[in-house]
Every structure is written in structure tokens, then in C-alpha cells.
C-alpha positions as CSV (number, residue, x, y, z in Angstrom):
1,X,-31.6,14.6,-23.1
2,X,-33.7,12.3,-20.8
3,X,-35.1,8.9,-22.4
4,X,-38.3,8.3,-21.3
5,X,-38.7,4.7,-22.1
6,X,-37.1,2.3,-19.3
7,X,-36.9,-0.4,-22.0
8,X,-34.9,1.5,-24.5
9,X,-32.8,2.5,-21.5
10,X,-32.0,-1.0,-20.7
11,X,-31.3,-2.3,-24.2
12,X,-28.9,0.9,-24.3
13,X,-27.4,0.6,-21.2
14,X,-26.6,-3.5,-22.5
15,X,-25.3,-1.9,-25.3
16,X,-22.7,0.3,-23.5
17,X,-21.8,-2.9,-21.2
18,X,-20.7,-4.7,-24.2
19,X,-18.6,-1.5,-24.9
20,X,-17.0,-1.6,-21.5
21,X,-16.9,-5.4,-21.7
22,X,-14.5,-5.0,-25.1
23,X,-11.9,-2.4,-23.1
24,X,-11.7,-4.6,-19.8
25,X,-11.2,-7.9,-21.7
26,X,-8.7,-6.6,-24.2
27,X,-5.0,-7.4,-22.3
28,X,-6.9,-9.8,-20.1
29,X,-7.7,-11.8,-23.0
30,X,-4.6,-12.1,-25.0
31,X,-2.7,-12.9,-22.3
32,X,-2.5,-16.9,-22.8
33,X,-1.6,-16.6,-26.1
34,X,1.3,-15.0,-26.3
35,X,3.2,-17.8,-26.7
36,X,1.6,-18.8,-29.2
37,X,1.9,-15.7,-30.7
38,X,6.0,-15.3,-30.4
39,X,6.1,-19.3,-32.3
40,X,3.9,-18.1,-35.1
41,X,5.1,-14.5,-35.6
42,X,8.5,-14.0,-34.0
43,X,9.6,-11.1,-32.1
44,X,9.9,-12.4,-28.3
45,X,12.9,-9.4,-27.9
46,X,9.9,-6.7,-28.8
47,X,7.0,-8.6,-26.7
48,X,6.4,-5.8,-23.9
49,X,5.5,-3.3,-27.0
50,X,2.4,-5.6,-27.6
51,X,1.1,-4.4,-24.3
52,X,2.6,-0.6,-24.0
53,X,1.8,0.7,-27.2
54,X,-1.8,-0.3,-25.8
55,X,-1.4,1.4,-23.0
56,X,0.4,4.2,-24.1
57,X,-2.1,4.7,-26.6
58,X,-5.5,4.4,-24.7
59,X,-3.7,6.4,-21.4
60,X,-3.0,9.9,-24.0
61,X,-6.3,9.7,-25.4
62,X,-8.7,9.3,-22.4
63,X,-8.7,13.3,-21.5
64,X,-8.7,14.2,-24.9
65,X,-11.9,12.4,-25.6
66,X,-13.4,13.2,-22.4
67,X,-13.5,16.6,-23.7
68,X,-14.1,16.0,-27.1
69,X,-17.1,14.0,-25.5
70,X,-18.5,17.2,-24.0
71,X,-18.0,19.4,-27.1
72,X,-19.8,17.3,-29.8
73,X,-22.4,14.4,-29.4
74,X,-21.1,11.5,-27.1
75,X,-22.7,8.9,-29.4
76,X,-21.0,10.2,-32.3
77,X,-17.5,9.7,-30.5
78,X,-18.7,6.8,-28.6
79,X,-19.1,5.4,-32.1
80,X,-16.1,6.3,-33.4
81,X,-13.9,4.8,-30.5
82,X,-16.0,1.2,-31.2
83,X,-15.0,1.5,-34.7
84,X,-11.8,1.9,-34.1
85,X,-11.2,-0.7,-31.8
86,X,-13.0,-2.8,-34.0
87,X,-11.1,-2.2,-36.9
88,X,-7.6,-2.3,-35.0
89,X,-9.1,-5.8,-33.7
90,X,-9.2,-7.3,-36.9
91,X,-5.9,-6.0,-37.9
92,X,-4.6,-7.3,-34.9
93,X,-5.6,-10.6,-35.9
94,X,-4.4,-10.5,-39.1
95,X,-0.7,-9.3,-38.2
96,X,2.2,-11.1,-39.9
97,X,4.9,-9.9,-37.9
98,X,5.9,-8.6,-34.3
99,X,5.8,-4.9,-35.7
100,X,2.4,-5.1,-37.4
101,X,1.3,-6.0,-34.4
102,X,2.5,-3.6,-31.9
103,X,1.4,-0.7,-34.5
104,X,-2.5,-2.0,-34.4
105,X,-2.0,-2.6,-31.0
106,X,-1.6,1.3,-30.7
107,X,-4.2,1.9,-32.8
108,X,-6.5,-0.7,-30.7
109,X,-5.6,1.5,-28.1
110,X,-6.9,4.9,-29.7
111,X,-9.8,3.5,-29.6
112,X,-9.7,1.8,-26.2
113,X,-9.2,5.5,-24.4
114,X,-12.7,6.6,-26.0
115,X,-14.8,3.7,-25.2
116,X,-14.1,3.6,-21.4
117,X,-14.6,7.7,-21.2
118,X,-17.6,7.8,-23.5
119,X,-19.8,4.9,-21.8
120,X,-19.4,6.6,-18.5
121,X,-20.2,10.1,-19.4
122,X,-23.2,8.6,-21.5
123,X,-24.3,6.5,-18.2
124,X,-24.3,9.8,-16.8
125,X,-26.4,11.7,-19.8
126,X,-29.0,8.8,-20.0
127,X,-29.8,8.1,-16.3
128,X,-31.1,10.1,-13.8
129,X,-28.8,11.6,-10.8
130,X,-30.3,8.9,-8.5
131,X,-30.0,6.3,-10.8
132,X,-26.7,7.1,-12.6
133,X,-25.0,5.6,-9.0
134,X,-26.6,1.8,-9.5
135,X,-25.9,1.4,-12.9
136,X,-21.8,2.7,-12.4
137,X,-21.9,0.3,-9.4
138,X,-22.3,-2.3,-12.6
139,X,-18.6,-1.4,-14.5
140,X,-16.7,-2.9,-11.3
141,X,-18.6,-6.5,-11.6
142,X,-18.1,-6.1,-15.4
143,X,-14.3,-5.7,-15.0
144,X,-14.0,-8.3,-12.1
145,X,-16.0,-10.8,-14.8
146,X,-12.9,-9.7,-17.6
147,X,-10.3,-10.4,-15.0
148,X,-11.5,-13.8,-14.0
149,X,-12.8,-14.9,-17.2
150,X,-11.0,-13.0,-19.9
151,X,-7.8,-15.5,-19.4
152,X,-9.8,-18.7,-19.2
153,X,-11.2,-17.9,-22.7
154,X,-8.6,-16.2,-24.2
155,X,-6.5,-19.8,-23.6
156,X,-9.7,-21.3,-25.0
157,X,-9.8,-19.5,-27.7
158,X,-6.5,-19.9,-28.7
159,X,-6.3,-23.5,-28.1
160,X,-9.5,-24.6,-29.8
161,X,-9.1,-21.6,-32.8
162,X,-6.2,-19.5,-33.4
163,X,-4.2,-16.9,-31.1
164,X,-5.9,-14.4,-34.1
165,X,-9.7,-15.2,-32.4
166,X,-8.3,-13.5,-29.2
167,X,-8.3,-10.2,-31.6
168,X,-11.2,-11.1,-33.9
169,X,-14.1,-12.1,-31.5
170,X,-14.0,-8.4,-30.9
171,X,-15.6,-7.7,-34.2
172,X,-18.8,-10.0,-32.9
173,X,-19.2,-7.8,-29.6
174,X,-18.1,-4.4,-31.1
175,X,-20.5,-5.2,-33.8
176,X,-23.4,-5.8,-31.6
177,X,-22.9,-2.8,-29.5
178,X,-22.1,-0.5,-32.2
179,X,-25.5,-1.5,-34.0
180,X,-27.9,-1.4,-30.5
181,X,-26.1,2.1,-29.8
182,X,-26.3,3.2,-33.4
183,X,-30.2,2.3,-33.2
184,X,-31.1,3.2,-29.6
185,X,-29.2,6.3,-28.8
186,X,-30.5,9.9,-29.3
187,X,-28.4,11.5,-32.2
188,X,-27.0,14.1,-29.0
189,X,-27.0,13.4,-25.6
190,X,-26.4,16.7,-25.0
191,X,-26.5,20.3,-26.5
192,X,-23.1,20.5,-28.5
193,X,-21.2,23.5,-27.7
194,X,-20.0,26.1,-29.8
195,X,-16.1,25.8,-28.6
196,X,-13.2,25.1,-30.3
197,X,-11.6,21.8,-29.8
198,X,-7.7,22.6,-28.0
199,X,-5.7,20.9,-30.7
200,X,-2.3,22.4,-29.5
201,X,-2.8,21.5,-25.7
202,X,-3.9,17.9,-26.9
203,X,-0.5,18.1,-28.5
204,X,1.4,19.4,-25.6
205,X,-0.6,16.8,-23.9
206,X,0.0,14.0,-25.3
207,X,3.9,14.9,-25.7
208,X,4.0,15.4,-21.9
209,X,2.4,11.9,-21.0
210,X,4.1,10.1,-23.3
211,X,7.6,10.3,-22.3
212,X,6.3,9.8,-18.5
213,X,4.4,6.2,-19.6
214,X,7.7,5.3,-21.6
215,X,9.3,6.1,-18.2
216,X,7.8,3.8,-16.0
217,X,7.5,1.2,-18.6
218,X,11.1,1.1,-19.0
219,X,12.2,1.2,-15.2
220,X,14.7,-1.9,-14.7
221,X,16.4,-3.3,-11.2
222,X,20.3,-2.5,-11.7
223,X,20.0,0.4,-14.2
224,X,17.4,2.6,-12.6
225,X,19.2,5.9,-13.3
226,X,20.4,5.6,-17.1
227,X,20.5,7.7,-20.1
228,X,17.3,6.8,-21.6
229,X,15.3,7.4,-18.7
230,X,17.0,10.7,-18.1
231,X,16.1,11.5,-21.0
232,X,12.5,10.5,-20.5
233,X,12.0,12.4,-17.5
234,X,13.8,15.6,-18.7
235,X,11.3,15.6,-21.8
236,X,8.3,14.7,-19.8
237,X,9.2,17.8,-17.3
238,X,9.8,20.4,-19.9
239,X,6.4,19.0,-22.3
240,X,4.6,19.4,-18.5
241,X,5.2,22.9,-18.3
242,X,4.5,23.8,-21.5
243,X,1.6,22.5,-21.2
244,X,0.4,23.7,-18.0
245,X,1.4,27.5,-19.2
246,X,-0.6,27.1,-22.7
247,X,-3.8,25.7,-21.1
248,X,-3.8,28.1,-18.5
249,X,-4.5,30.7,-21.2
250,X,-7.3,28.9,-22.9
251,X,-10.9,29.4,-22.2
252,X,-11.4,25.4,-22.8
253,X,-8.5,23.7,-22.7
254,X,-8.4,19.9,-23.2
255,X,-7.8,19.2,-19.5
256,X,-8.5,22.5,-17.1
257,X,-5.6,22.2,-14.3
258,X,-8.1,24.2,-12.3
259,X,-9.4,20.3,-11.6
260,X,-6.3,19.3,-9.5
261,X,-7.3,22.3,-7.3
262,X,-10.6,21.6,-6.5
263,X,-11.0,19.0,-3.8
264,X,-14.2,17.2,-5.2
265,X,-12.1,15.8,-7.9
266,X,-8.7,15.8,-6.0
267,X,-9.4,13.7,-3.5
268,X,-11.4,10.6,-5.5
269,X,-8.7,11.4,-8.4
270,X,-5.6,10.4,-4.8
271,X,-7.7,7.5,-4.0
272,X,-8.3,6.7,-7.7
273,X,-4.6,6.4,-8.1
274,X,-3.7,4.2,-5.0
275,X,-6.6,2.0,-5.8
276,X,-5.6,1.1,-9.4
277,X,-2.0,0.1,-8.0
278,X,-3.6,-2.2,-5.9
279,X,-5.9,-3.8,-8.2
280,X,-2.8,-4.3,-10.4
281,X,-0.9,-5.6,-7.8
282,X,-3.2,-8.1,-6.5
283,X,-4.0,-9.7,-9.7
284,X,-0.5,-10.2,-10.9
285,X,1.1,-10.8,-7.8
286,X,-0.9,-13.2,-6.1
287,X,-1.4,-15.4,-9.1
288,X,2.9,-15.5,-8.7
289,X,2.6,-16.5,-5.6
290,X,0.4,-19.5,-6.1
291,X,2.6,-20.8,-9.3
292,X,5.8,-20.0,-7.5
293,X,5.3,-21.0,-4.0
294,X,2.4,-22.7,-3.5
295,X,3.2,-24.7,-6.9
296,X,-0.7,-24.3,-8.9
297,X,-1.1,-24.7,-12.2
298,X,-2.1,-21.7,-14.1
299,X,-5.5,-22.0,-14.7
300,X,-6.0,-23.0,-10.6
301,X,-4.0,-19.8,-9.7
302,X,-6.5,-17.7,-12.3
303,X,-9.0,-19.3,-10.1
304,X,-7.8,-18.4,-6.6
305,X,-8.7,-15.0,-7.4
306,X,-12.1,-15.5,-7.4
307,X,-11.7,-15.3,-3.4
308,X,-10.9,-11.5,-4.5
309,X,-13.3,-11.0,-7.8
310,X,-16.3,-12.4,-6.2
311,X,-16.7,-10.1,-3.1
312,X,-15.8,-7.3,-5.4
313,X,-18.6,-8.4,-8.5
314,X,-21.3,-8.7,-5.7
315,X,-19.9,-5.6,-3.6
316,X,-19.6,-3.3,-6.4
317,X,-23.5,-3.0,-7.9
318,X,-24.6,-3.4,-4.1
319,X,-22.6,-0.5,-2.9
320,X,-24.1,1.6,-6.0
321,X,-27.7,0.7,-4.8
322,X,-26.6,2.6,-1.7
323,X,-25.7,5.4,-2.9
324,X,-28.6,5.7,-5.2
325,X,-30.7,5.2,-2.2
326,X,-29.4,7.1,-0.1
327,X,-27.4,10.0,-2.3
328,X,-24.6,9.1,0.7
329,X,-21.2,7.7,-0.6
330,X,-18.7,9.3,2.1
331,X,-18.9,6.4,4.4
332,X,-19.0,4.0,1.6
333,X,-15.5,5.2,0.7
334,X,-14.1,5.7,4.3
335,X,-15.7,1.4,4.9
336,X,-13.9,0.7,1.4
337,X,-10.3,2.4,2.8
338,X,-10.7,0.8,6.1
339,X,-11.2,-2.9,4.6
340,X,-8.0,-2.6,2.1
341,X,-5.7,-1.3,4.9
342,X,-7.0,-4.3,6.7
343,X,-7.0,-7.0,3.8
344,X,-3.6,-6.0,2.8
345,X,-1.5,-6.0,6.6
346,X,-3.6,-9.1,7.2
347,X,-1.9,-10.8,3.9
348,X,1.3,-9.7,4.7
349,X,1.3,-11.4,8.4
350,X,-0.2,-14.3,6.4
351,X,2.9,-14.2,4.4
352,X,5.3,-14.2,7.3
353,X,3.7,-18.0,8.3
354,X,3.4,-21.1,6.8
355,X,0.4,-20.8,4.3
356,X,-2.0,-23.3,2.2
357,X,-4.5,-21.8,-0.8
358,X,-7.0,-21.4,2.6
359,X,-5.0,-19.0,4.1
360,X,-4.3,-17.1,0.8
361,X,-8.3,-17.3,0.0
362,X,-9.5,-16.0,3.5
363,X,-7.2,-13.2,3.1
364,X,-8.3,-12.2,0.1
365,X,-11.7,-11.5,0.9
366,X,-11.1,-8.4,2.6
367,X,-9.2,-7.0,0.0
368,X,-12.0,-8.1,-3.1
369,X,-14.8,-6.5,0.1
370,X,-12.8,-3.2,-0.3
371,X,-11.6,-3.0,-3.6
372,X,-15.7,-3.4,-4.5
373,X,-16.4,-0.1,-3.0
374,X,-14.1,1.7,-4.8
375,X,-14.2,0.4,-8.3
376,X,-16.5,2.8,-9.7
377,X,-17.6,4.7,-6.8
378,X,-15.5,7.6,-8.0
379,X,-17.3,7.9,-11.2
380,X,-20.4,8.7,-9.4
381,X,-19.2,10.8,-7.2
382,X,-17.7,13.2,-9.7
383,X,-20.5,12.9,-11.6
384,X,-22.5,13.8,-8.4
385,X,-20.8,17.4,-7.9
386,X,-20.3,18.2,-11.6
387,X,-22.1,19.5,-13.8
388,X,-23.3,17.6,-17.3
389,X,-21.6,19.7,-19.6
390,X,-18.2,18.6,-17.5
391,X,-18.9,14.9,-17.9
392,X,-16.6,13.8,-19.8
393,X,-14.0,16.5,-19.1
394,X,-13.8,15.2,-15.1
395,X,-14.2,11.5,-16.4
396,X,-11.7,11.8,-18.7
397,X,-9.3,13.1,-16.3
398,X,-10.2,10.4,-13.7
399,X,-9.6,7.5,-15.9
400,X,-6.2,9.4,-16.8
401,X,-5.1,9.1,-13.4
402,X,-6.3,5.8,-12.9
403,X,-4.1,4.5,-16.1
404,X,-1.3,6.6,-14.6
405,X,-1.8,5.0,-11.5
406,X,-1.7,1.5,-12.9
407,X,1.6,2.6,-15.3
408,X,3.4,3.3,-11.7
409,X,2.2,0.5,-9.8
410,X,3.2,-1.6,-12.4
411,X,6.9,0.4,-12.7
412,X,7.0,0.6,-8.6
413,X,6.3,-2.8,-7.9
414,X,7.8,-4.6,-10.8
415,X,11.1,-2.8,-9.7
416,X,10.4,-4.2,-5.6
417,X,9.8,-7.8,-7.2
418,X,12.6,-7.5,-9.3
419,X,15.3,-6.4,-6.8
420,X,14.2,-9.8,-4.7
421,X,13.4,-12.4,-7.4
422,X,15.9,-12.7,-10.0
423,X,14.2,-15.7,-11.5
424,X,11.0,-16.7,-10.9
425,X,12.2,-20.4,-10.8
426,X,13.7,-19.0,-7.9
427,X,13.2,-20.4,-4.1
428,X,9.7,-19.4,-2.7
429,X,11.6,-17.8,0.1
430,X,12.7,-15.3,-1.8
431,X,9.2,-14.8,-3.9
432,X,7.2,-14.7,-0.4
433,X,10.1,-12.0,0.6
434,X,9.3,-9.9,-2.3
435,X,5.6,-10.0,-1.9
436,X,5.7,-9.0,2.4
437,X,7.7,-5.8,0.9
438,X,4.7,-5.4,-1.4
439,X,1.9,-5.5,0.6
440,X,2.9,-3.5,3.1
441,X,3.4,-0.5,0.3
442,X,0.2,-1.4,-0.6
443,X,-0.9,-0.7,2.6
444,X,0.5,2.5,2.5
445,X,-1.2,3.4,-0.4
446,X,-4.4,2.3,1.3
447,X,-4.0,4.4,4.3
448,X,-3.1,7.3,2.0
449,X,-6.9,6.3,0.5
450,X,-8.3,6.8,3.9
451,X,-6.8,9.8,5.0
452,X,-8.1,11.5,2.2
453,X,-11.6,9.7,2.2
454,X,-12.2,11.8,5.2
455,X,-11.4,14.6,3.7
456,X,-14.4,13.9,1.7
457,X,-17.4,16.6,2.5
458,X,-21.0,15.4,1.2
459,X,-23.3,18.0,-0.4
460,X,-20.9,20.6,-1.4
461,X,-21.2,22.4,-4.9
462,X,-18.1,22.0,-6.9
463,X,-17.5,25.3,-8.9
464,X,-17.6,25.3,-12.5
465,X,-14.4,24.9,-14.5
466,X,-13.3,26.0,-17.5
């Protein structure tokens, strides 16, 4: 359904940003206060949970709204996933013990999954083809903004309020965007289909992804190979193949396999993965650096990634003009793959010297030029070669992929830091060590973006999938 009006679009499109803007501040934002947090409520031996229930949570339900996105009207579950957050938000805030917590969390995170899966399909539903690639170019500045501000006001927030405003401001912005979307958007955004929703393979799903996420999350240096994690990955294996052998029979399964075949959503779904490593590893690992061996506070080592986040907020929308200009995104993509491998051997030689917050800000801004091209390039490109009716099937499988990603970047290199830095009071030596080792896997994982960029073929149809 197109909406003719390019007000109404705007006010929409505001609304759907504030959307985004709750999912991308969420961990960003309670970060600084969890200190606070463990004083007031207890529970430092559970503290992880606060993040991977979260995580767990908002990774498992990505595909299955994605598709539930396509069967029925993308406000109405657009709307639901707000109200959800919303609700877990305040229950968040209002926890009065570790375990309180950690269950809202997971709910939070329900409700997470949908909003970042909904706003893009409806992007897609509400603009044009040729406009649908500058307004995605927008979600990369929006999640650079959460990553550079969301921890300077989260420590605000909790030092001029409560560590319980980090949760409850969320009612303020879910509010406003569930009342402009409620008011602005058509009641469908698409003709509903008459298909049955895949309860069991959402099921099978979900008990095939989460053993896998518990996997990673629970990867330690010195007891890699253990019982648990056997375990894990036996269940995860055997909940896989169930899964695949149940959806192949269906003729709308919750996430069509027939995707991983198809090279238009293969290859940005490869690159998709390597890319949210990297953007993991560079925010955490960097701001380690600066604490641990060029000795910055915390707030100046939040603010040394600006050297990254700026190039990448003014990159991202520019690149999406592009492409909307031009309909052309395969040398975007190849430029993007080029700059990472680039930004990330040029950091590691940086590491190898004697370095000064200069050095480190220089050699960031490859990394922020490249990592602006691909932050929501991929959106537009699937939503370039598929049709409407798949929107929020392929988006929902992207974003799985890129949590996945981000799940085993964070397993991968946490286990690389930790097999070097046994306390991060540590010598510097040992963190800069750690962090050459790092970077150069990053690298790898940036070449392995550009060999399949140029795989990449412009202008093909991609076949239908059911």
C-alpha cells in the first residue's frame, strides 16, 4: 500500500526511528549502570544473564517475526513488539532481585527481535524501490548515535536518577512511537495472506538456536571442550536437523532453507556475518585498549570512538543516496570490503609501534569509512531482489545472522583475549598482544567480505521462495 502524502511519510518514518532508536540503545544504555545495579539488587555471580537472556531472546524471535510480519499486517506486529518492550522496560525498572531481572530482560528481548525486523520490512512497504535505499542508509547513523551516546546517558541517567530510568525512559520513546505509528500507519501495509503460521518449525526453531547462543555465550579459555558445552552442541546439532527435515516439507515454513541457496541472499547474509563481528569487536576492544594501555578514563575512551562512529553516521545515509540514485550498490560493497581489510591491517601494524590516542584515531577512520557502507546496505539490497510479500521473511533471516554473527564474534574473540589477558590490570604488553591477534582475524573476516562482494551480480531476479 503506497502513502501518497510525503508528510505523513516523514512523520511515520520518525516514528519507526524512534522504534529502531529503542532496540539499538537497549545494552548500550544500561551498560554504566551495572554497578549500580549489582549494589542495589545483588546477584554479581548471575550478571552475564542480564545481557544473554536479551540476546537469546531477541536472536530466536527475529525470523519468526519476519515471517509472521509477512503473513498478517506489519503494523499490527510492529505494535505488538513496542508493547512488549515497553512493558518488559518498566518491569525491568522495577525488578527487586537479580532473577526478576534477567526474566524481564528476556521478555525485553521478545520484543526487541520484532521491532528491528518490523521497521525494516515496513521501510520497505512504505517507500518506493528508489527511495527505500536512502532512508535504510539512516539505521547505520541511528545505531552509531546509540553506540556513542547510549553510554554517556545511560551513566547520566543513572547518576542524576536511578539505574531503574536506564529501563524506564523507554516507556517515554516507546510511547511516542507507538502513538505516531498507531495514528499514521495504514491498518495493512500489505494484503495479509491466507497461510498458516509454522508453529512447530518456530518450535524446532527456536530449540535449535537456542542451545547454539548458550554455546558461544558460555565458551571459556581453559575449559573449552567440557560437558556442558558438549552437551550444547549435541542438542543444537540434532534440534538443526530436525528442523531442516520438517520445514523442508512445509509450503511456508518459518524460515525457507531454500534462502541459504540462493546467492542474492547468501552472499550479503556471509558479509552480514563478518561485518557484525567486526562492529562488535571494534567497539569493545578498542575502548580496552585505551583504559588499559593508553590509561583513559572511561568516558574519554567512549569518546575515541567517535574517530570510528563519525565516518560511519555520515557514510552510511550518504552511501544510501547512492544507491537510490543510482540503483548500483555492487561497488559500494566491494569500496566498503576494501576499506575494512585496509583499516584493520593498518591498526594492527599500528599496534606493533609505540602509539598515542592520534595514532589509534587515524586508524580508525578507515575502519568507521567501511563499516558505513555496510551497515544497512544489505537491507536494501535484499529488499532490491525480493519480492514484498518476502520482506520480512529475508529480513528476518538477515538480522538472524547478523545476531548470530555478533554471538560468535563475541564467543571467538572473547576466548583470543582471554587466552592472552588474564587480568585486565594486566601489563599493556600483554593487552596490545591480544588485540594484534585480533585484528588480524578481523582482517580475515574482511577479506572473506570481499571475496564474496565480488560475487555479487547487479540486476538479477532472485526466484521466489517458499
Amino acid at each position: 500500500m503506497e502513502i501518497e502524502s510525503h508528510k505523513r511519510k516523514m512523520f511515520i518514518f520518525g516514528g519507526i526511528i524512534l522504534g529502531i532508536m529503542l532496540f539499538a540503545l537497549d545494552n548500550m544504555i544500561i551498560t554504566p549502570s551495572i554497578p549500580r545495579i549489582l549494589r542495589e539488587i545483588g546477584g554479581v555471580a548471575h550478571i552475564n544473564w542480564v545481557f544473554t537472556a536479551y540476546l537469546l531472546t531477541s536472536t530466536i524471535t527475529t525470523p519468526i517475526y519476519g515471517k509472521l510480519t509477512d503473513i498478517f499486517s506489519r503494523k499490527r506486529m510492529f505494535l505488538i513488539a513496542i508493547g512488549i518492550f515497553v512493558v518488559a522496560s518498566m518491569l525491568c525498572g522495577l525488578s527487586q532481585n537479580i532473577f526478576q531481572l534477567i526474566g524481564f530482560r528476556a521478555l525485553q528481548g521478545i520484543g526487541g527481535g520484532g521491532i528491528m525486523v518490523s521497521a525494516i520490512s515496513m521501510i520497505g512497504e512504505i517507500f518506493s524501490l528508489k527511495e527505500r535505499a536512502k532512508y535504510q542508509g539512516y539505521i547505520g547513523a541511528v545505531f552509531a548515535i546509540a553506540s556513542l551516546g547510549g553510554p554517556v546517558l545511560g551513566g547520566y541517567i543513572t547518576d542524576a536518577f536511578s539505574w531503574r530510568w536506564t529501563f524506564l525512559i523507554n516507556l517515554l520513546v516507546g510511547l511516542i512511537a507507538f502513538v505516531v505509528l498507531f495514528a499514521l500507519l495504514p491498518k495493512s501495509l500489505h494484503q495479509e495472506k491466507k497461510a498458516r503460521v509454522d508453529y512447530v518449525g518456530a518450535v524446532l526453531l527456536s530449540l535449535f538456536l537456542m542451545p547454539l547462543i548458550l554455546l558461544f555465550s558460555s565458551i571459556k579459555v581453559g575449559d573449552l571442550i567440557n560437558t556442558e558445552s558438549i552437551a550444547l552442541l549435541i542438542a543444537s546439532i540434532i534440534m538443526f536437523v530436525a528442523f531442516y527435515k520438517y520445514e523442508k516439507r512445509k509450503d511456508s515454513p518459518i524460515l525457507s532453507m531454500d534462502l541459504f541457496k540462493d546467492r542474492r541472499f547468501l552472499i550479503p547474509a556471509i558479509m552480514t556475518f563478518a561485518n557484525a563481528i567486526l562492529l562488535f569487536a571494534a567497539t569493545l576492544y578498542i575502548q580496552i585498549y585505551a583504559q588499559g594501555v593508553l590509561h583513559m578514563s572511561i568516558s574519554s575512551s567512549g569518546l575515541l570512538l567517535t574517530a570510528m562512529m563519525i565516518p560511519l553516521t555520515i557514510s552510511s545515509p550518504l552511501y544510501g543516496q547512492m544507491v537510490s540514485r543510482t540503483g548500483k550498490y555492487k561497488k559500494i560493497v566491494v569500496f566498503g570490503a576494501i576499506m575494512l581489510v585496509i583499516g584493520t591491517l593498518w591498526f594492527s601494524y599500528m599496534l606493533h609501534g609505540t602509539t598515542n590516542v592520534r595514532d589509534v584515531v587515524i586508524h580508525l577512520l578507515p575502519i568507521g569509512i567501511g563499516l558505513g557502507a555496510m551497515m544497512s546496505i544489505f537491507n536494501m539490497i535484499i529488499q532490491m531482489v525480493y519480492p514484498r510479500e518476502m520482506l520480512g521473511e529475508v529480513t528476518g533471516a538477515l538480522q538472524l545472522v547478523r545476531g548470530i554473527g555478533g554471538t560468535f564474534g563475541t564467543a571467538l574473540l572473547g576466548f583470543v583475549f582471554g587466552f592472552y589477558v588474564k587480568d585486565l590490570t594486566a601489563d599493556g604488553s600483554m593487552i596490545t598482544q591480544a588485540l594484534i591477534v585480533i585484528f588480524y582475524i578481523l582482517a580475515g573476516f574482511s577479506v572473506l567480505s570481499l571475496i564474496s562482494a565480488f560475487f555479487m551480480k547487479e540486476g538479477e531476479g532472485v526466484k521466489h521462495h517458499g
